[in-house]
CHARMM-style PDB file with segment names, atoms N, HN, CA, C and O in Angstrom:
ATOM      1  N   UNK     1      -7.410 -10.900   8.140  1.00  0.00      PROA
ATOM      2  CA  UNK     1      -6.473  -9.805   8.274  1.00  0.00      PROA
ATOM      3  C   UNK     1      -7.271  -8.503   8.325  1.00  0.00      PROA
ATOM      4  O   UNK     1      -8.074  -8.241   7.430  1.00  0.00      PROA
ATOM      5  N   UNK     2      -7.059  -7.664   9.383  1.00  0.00      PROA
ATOM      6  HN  UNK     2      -6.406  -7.877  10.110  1.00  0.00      PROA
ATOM      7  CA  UNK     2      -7.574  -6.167   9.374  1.00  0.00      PROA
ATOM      8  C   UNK     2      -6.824  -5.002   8.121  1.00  0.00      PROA
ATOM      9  O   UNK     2      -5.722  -4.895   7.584  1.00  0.00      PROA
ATOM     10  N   UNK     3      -7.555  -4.595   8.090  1.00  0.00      PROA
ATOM     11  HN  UNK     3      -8.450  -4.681   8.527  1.00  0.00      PROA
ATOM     12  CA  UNK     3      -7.200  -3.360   7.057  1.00  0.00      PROA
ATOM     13  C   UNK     3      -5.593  -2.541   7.615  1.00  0.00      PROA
ATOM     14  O   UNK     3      -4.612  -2.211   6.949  1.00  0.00      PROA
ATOM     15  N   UNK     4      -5.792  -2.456   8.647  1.00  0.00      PROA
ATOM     16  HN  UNK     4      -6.589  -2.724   9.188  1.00  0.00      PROA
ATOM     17  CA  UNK     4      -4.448  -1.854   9.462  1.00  0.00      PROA
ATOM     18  C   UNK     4      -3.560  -2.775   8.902  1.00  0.00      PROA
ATOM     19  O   UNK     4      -2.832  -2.425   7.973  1.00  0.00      PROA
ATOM     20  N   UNK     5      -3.525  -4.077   9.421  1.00  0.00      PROA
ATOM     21  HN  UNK     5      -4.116  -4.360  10.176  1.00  0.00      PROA
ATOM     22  CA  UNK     5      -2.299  -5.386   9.065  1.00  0.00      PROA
ATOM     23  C   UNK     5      -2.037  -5.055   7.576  1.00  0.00      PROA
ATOM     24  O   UNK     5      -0.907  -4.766   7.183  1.00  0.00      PROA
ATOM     25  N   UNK     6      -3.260  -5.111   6.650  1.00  0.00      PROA
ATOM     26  HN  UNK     6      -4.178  -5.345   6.970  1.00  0.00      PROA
ATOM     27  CA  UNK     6      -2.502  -4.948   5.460  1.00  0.00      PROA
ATOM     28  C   UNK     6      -1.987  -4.273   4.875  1.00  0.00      PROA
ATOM     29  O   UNK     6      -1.226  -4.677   3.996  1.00  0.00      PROA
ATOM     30  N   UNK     7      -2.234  -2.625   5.173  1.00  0.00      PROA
ATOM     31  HN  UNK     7      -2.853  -2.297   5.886  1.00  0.00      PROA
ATOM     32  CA  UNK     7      -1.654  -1.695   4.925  1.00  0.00      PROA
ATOM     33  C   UNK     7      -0.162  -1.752   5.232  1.00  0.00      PROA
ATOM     34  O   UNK     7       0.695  -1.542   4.373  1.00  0.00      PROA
ATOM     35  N   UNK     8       0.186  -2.142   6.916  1.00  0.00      PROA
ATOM     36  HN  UNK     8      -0.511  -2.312   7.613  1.00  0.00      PROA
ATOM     37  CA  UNK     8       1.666  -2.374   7.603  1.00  0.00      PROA
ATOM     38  C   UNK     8       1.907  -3.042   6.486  1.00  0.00      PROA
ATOM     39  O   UNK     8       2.349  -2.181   5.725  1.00  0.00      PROA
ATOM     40  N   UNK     9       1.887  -3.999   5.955  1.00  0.00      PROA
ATOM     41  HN  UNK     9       1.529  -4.699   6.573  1.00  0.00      PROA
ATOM     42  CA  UNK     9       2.202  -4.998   5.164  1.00  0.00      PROA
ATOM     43  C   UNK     9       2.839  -5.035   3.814  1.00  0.00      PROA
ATOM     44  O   UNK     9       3.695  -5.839   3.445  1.00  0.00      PROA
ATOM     45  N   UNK    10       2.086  -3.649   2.834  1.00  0.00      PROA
ATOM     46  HN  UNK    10       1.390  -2.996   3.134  1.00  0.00      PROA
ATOM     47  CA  UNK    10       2.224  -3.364   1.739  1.00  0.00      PROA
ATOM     48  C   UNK    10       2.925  -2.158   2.078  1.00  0.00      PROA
ATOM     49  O   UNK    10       3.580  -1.667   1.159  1.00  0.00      PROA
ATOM     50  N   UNK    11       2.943  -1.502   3.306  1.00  0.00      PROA
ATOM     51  HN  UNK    11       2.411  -1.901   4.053  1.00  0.00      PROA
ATOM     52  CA  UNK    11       3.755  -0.286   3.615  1.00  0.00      PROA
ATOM     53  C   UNK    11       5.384  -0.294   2.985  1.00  0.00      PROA
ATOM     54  O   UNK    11       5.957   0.512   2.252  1.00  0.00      PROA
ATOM     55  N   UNK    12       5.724  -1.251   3.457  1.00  0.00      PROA
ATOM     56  HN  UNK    12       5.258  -1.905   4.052  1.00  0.00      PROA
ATOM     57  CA  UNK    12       7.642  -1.717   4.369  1.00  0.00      PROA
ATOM     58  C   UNK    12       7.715  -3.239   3.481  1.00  0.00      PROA
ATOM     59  O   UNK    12       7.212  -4.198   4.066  1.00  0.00      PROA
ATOM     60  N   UNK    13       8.084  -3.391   2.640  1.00  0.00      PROA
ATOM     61  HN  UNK    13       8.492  -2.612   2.165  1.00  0.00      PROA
ATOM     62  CA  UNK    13       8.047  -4.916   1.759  1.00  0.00      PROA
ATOM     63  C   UNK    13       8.800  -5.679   2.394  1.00  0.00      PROA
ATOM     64  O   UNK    13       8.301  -6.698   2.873  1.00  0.00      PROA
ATOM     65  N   UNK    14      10.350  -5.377   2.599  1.00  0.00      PROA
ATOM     66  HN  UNK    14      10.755  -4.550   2.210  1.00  0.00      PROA
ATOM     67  CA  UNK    14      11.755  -5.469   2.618  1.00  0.00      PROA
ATOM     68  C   UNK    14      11.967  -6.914   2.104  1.00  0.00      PROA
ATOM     69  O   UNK    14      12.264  -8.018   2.558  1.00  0.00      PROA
ATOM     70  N   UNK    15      11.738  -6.481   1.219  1.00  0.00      PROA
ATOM     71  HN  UNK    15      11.497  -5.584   0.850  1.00  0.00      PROA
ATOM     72  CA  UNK    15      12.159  -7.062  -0.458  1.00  0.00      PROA
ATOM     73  C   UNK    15      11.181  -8.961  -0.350  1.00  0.00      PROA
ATOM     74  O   UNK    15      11.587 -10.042  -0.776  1.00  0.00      PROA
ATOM     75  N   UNK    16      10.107  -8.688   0.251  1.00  0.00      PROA
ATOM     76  HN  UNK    16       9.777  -7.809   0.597  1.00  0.00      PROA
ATOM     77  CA  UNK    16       9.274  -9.965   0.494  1.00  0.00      PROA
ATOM     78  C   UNK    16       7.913  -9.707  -0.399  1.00  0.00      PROA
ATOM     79  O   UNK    16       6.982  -9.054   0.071  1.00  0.00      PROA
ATOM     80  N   UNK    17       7.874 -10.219  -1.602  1.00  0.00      PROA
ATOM     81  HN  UNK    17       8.631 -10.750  -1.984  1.00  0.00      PROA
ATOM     82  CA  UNK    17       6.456 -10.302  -1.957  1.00  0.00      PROA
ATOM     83  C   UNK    17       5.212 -10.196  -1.174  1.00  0.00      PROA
ATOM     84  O   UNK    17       4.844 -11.160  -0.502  1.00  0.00      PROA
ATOM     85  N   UNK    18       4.394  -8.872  -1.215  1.00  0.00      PROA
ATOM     86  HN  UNK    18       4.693  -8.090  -1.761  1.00  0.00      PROA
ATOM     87  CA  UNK    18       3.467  -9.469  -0.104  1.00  0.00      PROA
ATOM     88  C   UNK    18       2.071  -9.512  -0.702  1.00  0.00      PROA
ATOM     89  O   UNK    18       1.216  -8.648  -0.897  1.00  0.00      PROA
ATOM     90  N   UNK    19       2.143 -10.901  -0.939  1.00  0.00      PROA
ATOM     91  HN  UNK    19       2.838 -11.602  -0.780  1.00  0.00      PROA
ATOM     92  CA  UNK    19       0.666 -11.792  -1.185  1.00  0.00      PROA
ATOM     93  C   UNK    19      -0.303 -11.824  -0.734  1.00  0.00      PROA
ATOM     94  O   UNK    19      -1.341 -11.474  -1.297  1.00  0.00      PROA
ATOM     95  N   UNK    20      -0.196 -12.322   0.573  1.00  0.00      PROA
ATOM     96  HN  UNK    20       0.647 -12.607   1.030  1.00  0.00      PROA
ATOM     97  CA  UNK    20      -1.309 -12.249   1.095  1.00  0.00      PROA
ATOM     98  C   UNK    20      -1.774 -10.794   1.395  1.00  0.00      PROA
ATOM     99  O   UNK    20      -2.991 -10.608   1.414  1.00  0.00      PROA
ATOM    100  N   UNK    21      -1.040  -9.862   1.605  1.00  0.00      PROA
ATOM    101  HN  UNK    21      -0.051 -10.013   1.590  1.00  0.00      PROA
ATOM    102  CA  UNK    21      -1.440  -8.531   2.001  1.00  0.00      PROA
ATOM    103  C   UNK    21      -2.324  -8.130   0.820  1.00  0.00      PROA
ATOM    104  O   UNK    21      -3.297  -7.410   1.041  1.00  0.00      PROA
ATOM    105  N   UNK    22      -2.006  -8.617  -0.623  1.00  0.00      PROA
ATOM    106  HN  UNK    22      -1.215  -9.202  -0.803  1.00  0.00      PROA
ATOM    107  CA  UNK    22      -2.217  -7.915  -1.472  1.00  0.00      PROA
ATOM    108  C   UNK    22      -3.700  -8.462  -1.811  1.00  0.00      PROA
ATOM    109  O   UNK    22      -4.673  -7.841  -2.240  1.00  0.00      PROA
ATOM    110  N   UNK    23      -3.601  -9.415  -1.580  1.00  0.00      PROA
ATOM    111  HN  UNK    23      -2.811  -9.920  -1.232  1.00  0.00      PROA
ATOM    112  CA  UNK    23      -5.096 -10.992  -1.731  1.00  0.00      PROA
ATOM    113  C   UNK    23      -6.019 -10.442  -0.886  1.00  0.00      PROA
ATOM    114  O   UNK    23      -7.207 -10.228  -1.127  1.00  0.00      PROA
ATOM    115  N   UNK    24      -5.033 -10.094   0.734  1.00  0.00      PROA
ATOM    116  HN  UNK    24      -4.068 -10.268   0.930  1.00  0.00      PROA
ATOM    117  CA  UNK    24      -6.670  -9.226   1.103  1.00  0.00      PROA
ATOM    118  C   UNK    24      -7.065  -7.678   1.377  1.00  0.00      PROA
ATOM    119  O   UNK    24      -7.881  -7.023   2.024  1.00  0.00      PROA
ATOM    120  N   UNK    25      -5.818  -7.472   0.350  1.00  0.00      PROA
ATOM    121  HN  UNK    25      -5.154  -8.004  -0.175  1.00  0.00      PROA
ATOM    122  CA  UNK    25      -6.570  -6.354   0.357  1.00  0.00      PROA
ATOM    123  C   UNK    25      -7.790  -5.742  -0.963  1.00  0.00      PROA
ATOM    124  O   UNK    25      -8.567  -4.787  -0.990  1.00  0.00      PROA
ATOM    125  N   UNK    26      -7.342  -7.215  -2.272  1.00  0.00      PROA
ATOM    126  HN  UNK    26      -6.711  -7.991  -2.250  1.00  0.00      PROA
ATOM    127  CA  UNK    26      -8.630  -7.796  -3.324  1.00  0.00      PROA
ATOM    128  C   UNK    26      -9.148  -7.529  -2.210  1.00  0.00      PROA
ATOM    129  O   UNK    26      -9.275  -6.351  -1.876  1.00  0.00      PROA
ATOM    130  N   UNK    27      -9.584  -8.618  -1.345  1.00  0.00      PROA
ATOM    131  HN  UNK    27      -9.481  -9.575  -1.616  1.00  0.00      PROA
ATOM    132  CA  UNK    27     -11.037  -9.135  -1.205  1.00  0.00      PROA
ATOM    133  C   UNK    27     -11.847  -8.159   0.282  1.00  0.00      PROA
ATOM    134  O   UNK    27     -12.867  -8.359   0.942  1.00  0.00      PROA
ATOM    135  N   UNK    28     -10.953  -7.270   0.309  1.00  0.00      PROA
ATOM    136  HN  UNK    28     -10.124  -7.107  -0.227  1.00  0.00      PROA
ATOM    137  CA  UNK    28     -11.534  -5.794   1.386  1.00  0.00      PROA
ATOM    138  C   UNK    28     -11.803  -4.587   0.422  1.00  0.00      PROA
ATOM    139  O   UNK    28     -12.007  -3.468   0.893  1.00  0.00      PROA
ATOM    140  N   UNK    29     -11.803  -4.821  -0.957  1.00  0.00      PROA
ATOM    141  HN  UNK    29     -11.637  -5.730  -1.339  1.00  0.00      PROA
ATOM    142  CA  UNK    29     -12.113  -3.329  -1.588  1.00  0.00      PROA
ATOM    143  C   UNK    29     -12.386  -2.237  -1.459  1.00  0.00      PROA
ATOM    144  O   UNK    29     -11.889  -1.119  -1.597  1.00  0.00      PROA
ATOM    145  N   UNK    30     -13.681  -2.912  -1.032  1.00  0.00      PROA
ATOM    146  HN  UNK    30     -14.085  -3.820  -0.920  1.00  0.00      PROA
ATOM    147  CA  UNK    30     -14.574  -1.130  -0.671  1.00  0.00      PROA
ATOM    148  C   UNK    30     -13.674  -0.694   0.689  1.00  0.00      PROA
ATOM    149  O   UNK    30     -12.949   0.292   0.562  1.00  0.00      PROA
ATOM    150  N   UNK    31     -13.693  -1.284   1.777  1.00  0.00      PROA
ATOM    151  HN  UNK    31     -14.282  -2.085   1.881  1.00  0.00      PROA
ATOM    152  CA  UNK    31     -13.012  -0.702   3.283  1.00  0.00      PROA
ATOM    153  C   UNK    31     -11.524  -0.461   2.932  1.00  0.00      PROA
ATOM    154  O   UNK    31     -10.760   0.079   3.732  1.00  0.00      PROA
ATOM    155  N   UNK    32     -11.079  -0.952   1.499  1.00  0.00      PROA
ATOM    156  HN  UNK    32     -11.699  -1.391   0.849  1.00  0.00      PROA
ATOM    157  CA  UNK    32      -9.561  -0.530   1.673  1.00  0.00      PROA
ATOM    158  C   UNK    32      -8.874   0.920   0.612  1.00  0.00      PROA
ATOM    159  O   UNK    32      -7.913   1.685   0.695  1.00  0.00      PROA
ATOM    160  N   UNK    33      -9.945   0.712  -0.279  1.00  0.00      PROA
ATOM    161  HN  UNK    33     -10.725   0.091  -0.346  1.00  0.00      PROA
ATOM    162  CA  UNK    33     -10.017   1.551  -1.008  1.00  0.00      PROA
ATOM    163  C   UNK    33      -9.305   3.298  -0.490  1.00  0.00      PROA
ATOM    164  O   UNK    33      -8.449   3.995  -1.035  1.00  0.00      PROA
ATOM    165  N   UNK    34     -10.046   3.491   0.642  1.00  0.00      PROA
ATOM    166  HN  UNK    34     -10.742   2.925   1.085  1.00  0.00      PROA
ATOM    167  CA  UNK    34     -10.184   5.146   0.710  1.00  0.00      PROA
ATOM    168  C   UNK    34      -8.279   5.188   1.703  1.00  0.00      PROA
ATOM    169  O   UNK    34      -7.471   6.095   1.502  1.00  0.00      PROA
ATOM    170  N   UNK    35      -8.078   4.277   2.447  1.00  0.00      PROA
ATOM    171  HN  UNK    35      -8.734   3.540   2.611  1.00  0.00      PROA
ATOM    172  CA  UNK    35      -6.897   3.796   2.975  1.00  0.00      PROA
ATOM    173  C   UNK    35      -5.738   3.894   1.750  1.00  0.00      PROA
ATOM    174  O   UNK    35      -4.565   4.101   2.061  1.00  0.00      PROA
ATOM    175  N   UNK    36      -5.952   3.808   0.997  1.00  0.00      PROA
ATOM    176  HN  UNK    36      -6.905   3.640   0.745  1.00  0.00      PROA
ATOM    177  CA  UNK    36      -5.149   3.416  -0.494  1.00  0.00      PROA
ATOM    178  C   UNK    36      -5.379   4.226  -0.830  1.00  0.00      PROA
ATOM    179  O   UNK    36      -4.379   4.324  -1.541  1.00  0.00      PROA
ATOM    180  N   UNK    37      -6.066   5.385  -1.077  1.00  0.00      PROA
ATOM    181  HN  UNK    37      -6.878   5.305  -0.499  1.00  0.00      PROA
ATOM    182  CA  UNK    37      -6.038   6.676  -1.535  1.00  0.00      PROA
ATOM    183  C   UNK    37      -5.221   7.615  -0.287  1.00  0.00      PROA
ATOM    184  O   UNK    37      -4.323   8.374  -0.650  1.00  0.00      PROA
ATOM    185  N   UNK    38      -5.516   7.535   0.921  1.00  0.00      PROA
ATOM    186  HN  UNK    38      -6.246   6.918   1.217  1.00  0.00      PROA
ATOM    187  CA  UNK    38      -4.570   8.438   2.038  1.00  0.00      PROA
ATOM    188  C   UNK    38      -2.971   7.944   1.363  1.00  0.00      PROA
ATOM    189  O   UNK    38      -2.360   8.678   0.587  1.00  0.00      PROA
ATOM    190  N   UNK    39      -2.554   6.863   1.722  1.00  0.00      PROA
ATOM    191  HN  UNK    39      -3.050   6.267   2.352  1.00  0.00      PROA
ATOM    192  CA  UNK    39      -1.421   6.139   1.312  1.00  0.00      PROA
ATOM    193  C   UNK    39      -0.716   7.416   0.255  1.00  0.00      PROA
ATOM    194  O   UNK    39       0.082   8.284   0.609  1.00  0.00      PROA
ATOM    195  N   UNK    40      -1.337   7.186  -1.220  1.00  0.00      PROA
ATOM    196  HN  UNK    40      -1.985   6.481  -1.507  1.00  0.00      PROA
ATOM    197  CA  UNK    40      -1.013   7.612  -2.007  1.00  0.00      PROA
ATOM    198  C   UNK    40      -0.792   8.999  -1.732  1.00  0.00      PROA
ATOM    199  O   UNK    40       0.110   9.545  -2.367  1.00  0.00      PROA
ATOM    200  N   UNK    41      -1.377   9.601  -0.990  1.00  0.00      PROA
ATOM    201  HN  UNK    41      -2.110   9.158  -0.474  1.00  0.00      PROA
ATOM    202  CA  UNK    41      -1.567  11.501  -0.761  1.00  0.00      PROA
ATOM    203  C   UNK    41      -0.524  11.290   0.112  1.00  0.00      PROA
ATOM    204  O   UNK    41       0.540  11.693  -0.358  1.00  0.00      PROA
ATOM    205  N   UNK    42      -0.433  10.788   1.250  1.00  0.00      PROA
ATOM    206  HN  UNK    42      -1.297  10.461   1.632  1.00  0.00      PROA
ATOM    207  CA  UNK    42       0.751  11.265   2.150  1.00  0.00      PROA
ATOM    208  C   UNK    42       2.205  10.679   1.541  1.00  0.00      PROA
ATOM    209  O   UNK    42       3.297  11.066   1.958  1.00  0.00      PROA
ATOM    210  N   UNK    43       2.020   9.639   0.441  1.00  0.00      PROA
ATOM    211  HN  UNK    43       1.133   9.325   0.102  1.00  0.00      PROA
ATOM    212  CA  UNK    43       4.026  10.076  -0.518  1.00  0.00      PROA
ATOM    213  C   UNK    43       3.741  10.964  -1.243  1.00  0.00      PROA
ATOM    214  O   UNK    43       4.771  11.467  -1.692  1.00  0.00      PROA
ATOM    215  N   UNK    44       2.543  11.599  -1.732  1.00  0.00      PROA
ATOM    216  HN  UNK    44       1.707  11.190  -1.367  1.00  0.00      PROA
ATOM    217  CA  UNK    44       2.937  12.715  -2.645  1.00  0.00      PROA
ATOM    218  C   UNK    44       3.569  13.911  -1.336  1.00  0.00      PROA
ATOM    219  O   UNK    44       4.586  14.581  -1.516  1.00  0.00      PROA
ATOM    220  N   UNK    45       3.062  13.948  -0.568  1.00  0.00      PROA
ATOM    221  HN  UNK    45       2.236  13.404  -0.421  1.00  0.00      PROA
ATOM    222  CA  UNK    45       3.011  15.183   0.131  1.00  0.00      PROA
ATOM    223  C   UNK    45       4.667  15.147   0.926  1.00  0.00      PROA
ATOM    224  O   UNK    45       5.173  16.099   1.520  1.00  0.00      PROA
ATOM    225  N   UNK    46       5.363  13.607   0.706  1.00  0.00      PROA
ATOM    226  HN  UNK    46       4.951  12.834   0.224  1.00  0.00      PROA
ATOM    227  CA  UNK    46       6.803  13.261   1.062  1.00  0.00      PROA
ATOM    228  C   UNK    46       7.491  12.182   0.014  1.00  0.00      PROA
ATOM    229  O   UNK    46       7.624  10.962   0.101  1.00  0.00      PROA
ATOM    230  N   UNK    47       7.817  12.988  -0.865  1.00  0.00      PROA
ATOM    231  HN  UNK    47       7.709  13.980  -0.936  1.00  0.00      PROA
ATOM    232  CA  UNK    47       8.298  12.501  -1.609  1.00  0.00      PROA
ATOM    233  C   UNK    47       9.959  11.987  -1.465  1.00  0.00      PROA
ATOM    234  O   UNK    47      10.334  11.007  -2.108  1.00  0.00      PROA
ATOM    235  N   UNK    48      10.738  12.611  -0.721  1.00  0.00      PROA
ATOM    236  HN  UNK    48      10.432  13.407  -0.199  1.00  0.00      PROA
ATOM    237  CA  UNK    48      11.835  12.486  -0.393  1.00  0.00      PROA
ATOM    238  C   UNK    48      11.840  11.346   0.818  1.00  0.00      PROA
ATOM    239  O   UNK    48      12.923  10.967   1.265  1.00  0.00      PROA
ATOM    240  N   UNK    49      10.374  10.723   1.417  1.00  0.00      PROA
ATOM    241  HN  UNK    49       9.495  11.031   1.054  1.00  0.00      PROA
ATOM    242  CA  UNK    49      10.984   9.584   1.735  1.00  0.00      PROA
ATOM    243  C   UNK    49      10.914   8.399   0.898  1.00  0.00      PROA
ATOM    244  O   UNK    49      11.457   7.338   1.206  1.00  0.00      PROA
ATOM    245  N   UNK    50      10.184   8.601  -0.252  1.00  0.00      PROA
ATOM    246  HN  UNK    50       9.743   9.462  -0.502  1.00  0.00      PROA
ATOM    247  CA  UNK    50      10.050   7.740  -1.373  1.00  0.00      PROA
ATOM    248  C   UNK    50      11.867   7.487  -2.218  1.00  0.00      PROA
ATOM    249  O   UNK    50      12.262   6.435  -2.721  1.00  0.00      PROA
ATOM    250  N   UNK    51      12.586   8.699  -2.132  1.00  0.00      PROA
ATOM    251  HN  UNK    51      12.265   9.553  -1.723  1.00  0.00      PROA
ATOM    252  CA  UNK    51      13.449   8.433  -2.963  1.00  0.00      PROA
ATOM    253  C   UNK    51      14.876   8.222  -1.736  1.00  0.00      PROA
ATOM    254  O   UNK    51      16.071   8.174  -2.027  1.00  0.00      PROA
ATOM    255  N   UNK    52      14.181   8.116  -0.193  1.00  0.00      PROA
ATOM    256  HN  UNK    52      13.210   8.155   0.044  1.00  0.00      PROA
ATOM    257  CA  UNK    52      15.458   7.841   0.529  1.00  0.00      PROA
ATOM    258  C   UNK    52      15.254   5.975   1.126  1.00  0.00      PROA
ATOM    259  O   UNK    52      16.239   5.278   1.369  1.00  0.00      PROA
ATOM    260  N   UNK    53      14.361   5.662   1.211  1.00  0.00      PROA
ATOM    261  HN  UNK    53      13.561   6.228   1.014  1.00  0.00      PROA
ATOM    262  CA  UNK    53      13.628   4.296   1.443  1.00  0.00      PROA
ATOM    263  C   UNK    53      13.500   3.367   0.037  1.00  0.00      PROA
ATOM    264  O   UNK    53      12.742   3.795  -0.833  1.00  0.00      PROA
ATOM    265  N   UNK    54      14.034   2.438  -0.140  1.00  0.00      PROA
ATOM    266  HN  UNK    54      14.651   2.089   0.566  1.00  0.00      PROA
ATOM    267  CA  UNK    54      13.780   1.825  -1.037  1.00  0.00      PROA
ATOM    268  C   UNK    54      12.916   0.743  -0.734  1.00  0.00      PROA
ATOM    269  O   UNK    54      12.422   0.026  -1.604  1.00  0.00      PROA
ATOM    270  N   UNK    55      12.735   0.618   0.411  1.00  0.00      PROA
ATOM    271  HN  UNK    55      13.136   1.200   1.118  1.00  0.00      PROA
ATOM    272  CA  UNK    55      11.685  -0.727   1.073  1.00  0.00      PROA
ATOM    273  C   UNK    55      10.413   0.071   1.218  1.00  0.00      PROA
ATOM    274  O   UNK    55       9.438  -0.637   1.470  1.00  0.00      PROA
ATOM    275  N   UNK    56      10.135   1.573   1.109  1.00  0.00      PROA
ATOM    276  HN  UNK    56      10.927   2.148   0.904  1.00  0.00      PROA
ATOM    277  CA  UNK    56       8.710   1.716   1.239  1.00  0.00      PROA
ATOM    278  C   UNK    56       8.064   1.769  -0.202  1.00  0.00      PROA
ATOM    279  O   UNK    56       8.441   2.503  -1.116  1.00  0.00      PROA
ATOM    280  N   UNK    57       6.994   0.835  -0.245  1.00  0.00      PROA
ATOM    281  HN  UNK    57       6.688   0.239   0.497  1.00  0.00      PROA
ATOM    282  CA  UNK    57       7.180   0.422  -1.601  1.00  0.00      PROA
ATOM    283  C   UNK    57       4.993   0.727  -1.486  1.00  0.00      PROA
ATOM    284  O   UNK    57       4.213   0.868  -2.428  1.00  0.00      PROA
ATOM    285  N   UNK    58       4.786   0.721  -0.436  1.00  0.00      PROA
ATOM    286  HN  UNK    58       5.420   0.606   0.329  1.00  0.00      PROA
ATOM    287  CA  UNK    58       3.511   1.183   0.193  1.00  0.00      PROA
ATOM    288  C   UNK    58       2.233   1.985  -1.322  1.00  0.00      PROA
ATOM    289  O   UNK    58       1.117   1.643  -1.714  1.00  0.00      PROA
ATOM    290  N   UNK    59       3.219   3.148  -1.745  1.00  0.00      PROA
ATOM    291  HN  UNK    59       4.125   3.426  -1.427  1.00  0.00      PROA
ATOM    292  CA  UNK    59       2.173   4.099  -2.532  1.00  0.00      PROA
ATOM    293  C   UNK    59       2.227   3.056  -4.046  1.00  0.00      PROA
ATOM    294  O   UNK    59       1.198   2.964  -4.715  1.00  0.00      PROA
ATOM    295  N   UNK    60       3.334   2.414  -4.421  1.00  0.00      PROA
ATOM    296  HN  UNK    60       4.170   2.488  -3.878  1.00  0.00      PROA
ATOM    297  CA  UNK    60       3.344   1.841  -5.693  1.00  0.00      PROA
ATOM    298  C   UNK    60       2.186   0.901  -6.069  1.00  0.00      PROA
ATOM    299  O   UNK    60       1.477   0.937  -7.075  1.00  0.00      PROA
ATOM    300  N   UNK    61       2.155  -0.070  -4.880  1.00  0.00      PROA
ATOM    301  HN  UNK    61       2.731  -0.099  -4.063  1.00  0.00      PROA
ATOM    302  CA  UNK    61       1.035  -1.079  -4.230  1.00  0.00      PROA
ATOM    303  C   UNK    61      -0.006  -0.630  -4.706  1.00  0.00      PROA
ATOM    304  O   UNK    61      -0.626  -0.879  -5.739  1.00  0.00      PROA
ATOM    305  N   UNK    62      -0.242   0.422  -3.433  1.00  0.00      PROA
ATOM    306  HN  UNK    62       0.262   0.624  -2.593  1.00  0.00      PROA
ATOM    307  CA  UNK    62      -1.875   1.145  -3.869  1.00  0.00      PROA
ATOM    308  C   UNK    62      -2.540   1.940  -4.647  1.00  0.00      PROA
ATOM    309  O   UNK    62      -3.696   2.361  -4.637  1.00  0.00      PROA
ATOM    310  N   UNK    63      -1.084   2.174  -5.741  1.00  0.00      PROA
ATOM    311  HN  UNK    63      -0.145   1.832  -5.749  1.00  0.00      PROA
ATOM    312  CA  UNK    63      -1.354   2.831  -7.262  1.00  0.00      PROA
ATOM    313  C   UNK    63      -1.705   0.909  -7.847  1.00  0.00      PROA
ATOM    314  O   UNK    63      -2.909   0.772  -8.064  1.00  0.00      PROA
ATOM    315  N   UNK    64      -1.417   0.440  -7.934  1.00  0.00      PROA
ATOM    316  HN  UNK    64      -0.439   0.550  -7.758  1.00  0.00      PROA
ATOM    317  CA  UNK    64      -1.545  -0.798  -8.499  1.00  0.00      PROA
ATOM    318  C   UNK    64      -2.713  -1.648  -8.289  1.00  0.00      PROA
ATOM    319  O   UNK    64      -3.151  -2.498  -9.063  1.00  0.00      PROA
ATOM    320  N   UNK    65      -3.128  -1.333  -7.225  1.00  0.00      PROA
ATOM    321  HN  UNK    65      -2.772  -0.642  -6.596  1.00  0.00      PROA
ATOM    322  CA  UNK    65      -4.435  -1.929  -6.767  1.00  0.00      PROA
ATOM    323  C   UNK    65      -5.491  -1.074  -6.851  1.00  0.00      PROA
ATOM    324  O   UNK    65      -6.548  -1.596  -7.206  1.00  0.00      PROA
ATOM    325  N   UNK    66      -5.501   0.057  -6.631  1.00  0.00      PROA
ATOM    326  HN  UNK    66      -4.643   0.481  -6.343  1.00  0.00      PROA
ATOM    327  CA  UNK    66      -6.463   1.675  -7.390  1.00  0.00      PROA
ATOM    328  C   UNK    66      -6.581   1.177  -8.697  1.00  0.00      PROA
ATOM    329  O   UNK    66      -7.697   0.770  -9.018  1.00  0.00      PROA
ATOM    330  N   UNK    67      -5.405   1.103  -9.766  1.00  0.00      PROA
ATOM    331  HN  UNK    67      -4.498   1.434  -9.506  1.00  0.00      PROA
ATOM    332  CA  UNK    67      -6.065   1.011 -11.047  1.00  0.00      PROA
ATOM    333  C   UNK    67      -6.693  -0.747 -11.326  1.00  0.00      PROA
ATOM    334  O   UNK    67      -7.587  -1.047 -12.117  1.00  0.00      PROA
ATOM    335  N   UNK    68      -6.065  -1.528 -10.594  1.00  0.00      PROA
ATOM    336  HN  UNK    68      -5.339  -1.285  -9.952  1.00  0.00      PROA
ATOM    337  CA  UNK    68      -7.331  -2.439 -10.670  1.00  0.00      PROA
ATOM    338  C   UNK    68      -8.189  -2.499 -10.306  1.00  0.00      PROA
ATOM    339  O   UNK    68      -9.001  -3.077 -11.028  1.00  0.00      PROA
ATOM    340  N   UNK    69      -8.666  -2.017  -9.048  1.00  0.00      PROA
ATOM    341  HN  UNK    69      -8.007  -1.547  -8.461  1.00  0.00      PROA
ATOM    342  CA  UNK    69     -10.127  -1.823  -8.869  1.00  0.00      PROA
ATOM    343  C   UNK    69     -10.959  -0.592 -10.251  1.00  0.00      PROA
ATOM    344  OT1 UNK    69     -12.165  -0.348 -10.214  1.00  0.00      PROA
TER     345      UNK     69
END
């Protein structure tokens, strides 16, 4: 899976566990890392689509995977 795919992936859930997105985006760390930090900056910077979307679930992800790495 490319870094793009997994991002789409963890972006838009609609209400589907996403495993494998999340498995590779473990095992892409370093290349996914800085991707997962943009993520996070562009819902701060739109926050109102965070609270009109309940399927973009995207920044929670990559707060979740930031503090595990």
């Amino acid at each position: 899976m490319e870094i793009g795919e997994i991002l789409k992936d963890l972006e838009r859930t609609d209400m589907v566990f996403p495993r494998e997105a999340l498995e590779q985006a473990i095992a892409h760390r370093e290349q996914i890392i800085p991707e997962l930090l943009k993520m996070v900056e562009r819902a701060n910077q739109d926050m109102q689509r965070l609270a009109d979307d309940p399927n973009y679930l995207g920044p929670f992800y990559a707060m979740f995977l930031l503090a595990q790495f």
